[in-house]
C-alpha positions as CSV (number, residue, x, y, z in Angstrom):
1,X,-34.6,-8.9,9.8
2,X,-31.1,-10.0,9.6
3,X,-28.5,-10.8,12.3
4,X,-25.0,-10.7,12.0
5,X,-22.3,-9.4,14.4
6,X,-22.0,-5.9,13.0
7,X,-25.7,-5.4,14.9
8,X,-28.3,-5.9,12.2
9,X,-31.2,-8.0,13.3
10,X,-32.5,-11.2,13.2
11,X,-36.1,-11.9,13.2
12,X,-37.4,-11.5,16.5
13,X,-39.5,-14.3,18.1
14,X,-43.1,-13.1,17.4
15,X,-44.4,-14.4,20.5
16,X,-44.1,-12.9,24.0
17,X,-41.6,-14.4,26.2
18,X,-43.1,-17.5,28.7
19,X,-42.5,-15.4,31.8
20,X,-44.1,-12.0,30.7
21,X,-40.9,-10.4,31.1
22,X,-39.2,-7.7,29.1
23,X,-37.0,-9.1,26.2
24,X,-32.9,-8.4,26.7
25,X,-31.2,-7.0,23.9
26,X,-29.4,-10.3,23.3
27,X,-32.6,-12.0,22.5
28,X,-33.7,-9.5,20.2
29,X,-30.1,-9.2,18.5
30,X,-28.9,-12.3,16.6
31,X,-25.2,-12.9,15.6
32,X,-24.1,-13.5,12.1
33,X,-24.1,-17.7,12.6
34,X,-27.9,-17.5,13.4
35,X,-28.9,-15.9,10.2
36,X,-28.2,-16.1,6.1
37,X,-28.0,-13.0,5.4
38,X,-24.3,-12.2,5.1
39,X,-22.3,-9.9,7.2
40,X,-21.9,-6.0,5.8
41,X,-18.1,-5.6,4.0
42,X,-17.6,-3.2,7.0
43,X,-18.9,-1.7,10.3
44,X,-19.3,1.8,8.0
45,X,-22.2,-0.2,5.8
46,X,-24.3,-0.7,9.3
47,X,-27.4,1.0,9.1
48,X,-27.2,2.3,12.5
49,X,-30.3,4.6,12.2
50,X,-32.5,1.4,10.9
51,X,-31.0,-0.7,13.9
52,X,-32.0,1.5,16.6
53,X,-35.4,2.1,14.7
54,X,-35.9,-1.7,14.6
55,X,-34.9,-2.6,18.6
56,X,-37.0,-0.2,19.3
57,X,-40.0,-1.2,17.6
58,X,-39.3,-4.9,18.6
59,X,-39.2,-3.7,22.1
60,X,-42.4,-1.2,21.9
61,X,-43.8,-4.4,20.6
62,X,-42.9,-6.4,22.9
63,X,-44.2,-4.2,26.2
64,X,-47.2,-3.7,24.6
65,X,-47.6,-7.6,24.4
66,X,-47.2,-7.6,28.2
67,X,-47.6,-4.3,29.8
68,X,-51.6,-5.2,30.1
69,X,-51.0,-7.9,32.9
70,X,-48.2,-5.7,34.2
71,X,-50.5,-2.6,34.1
72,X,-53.1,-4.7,35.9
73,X,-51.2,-6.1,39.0
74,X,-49.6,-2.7,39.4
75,X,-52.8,-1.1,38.7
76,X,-54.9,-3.7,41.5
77,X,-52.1,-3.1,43.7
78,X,-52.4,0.9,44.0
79,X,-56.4,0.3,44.0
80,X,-56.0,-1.8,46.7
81,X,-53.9,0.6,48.9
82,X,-55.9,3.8,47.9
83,X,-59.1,2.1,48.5
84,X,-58.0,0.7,51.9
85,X,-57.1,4.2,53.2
86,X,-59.9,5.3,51.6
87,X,-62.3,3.0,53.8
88,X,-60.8,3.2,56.8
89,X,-61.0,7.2,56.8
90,X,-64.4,7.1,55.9
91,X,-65.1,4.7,58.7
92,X,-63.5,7.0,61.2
93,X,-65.1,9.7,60.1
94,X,-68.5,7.6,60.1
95,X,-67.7,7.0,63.5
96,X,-66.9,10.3,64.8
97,X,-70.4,11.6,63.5
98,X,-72.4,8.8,65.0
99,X,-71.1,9.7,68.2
100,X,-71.5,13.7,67.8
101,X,-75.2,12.8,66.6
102,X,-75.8,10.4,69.6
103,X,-74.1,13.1,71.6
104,X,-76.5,15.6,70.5
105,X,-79.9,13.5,70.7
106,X,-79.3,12.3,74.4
107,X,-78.4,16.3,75.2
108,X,-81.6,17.4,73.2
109,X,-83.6,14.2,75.3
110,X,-81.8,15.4,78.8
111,X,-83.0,19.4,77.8
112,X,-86.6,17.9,76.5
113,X,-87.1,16.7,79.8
114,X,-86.0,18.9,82.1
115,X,-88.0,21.2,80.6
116,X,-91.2,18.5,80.6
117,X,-90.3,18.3,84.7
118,X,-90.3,22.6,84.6
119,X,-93.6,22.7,83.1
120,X,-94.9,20.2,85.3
121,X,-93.6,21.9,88.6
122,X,-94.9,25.4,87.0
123,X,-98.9,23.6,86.5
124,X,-98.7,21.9,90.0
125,X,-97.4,25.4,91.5
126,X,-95.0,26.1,94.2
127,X,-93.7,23.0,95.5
128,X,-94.3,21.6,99.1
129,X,-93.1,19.7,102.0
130,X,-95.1,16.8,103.0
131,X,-96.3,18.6,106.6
């Protein structure tokens, strides 16, 4: 691609830039002294419609490069907060049966027995003072 000042375009660097960040239009857009391709003979010889086409594909181009590390930090960092409410509601609600279900077994021990100590009083028959 050509660059000149009109807004045509120079060739793009190929490579992603060092950071991983997201190329500014004035790194994808050369001026006329970077390139030798000569300017247009006026601004109405600009293909405007080819210019937008090509930033944009540099830029698509460019994201894609880097939007896979950028798609996994943001990705980890949702994960990370989902899975963390996630656990701790599933703890509390862990907790709050264990309890019910301890709840319920020393109730159904307590009722097992005093009915144990019924059936034992009931065998012995009526029950006696020592005279």
């Amino acid at each position: 691609m050509s660059g000149s000042r009109d807004g045509t375009l120079a060739e793009p660097d190929a490579a992603p830039m060092p950071d991983g960040s997201i190329p500014l239009l004035t790194e994808i857009i050369r001026l006329a002294g970077d390139s030798d391709e000569p300017l247009p003979a006026s601004i109405e010889h600009v293909d405007w419609a080819g210019l937008a086409h090509r930033v944009r594909d540099d830029v698509l181009g460019r994201l894609m490069q880097s939007s896979d590390a950028m798609l996994a930090t943001e990705l980890h960092a949702t994960l990370a907060t989902v899975l963390e409410r996630t656990l701790r509601q599933l703890g509390d609600e862990l907790q709050g049966a264990l309890t019910q279900l301890m709840r319920d077994l020393v109730a159904r021990a307590v009722a097992d027995e005093i009915t144990r100590l019924h059936d034992e009083i009931e065998r012995r028959g009526p029950y006696r003072r020592p005279g």
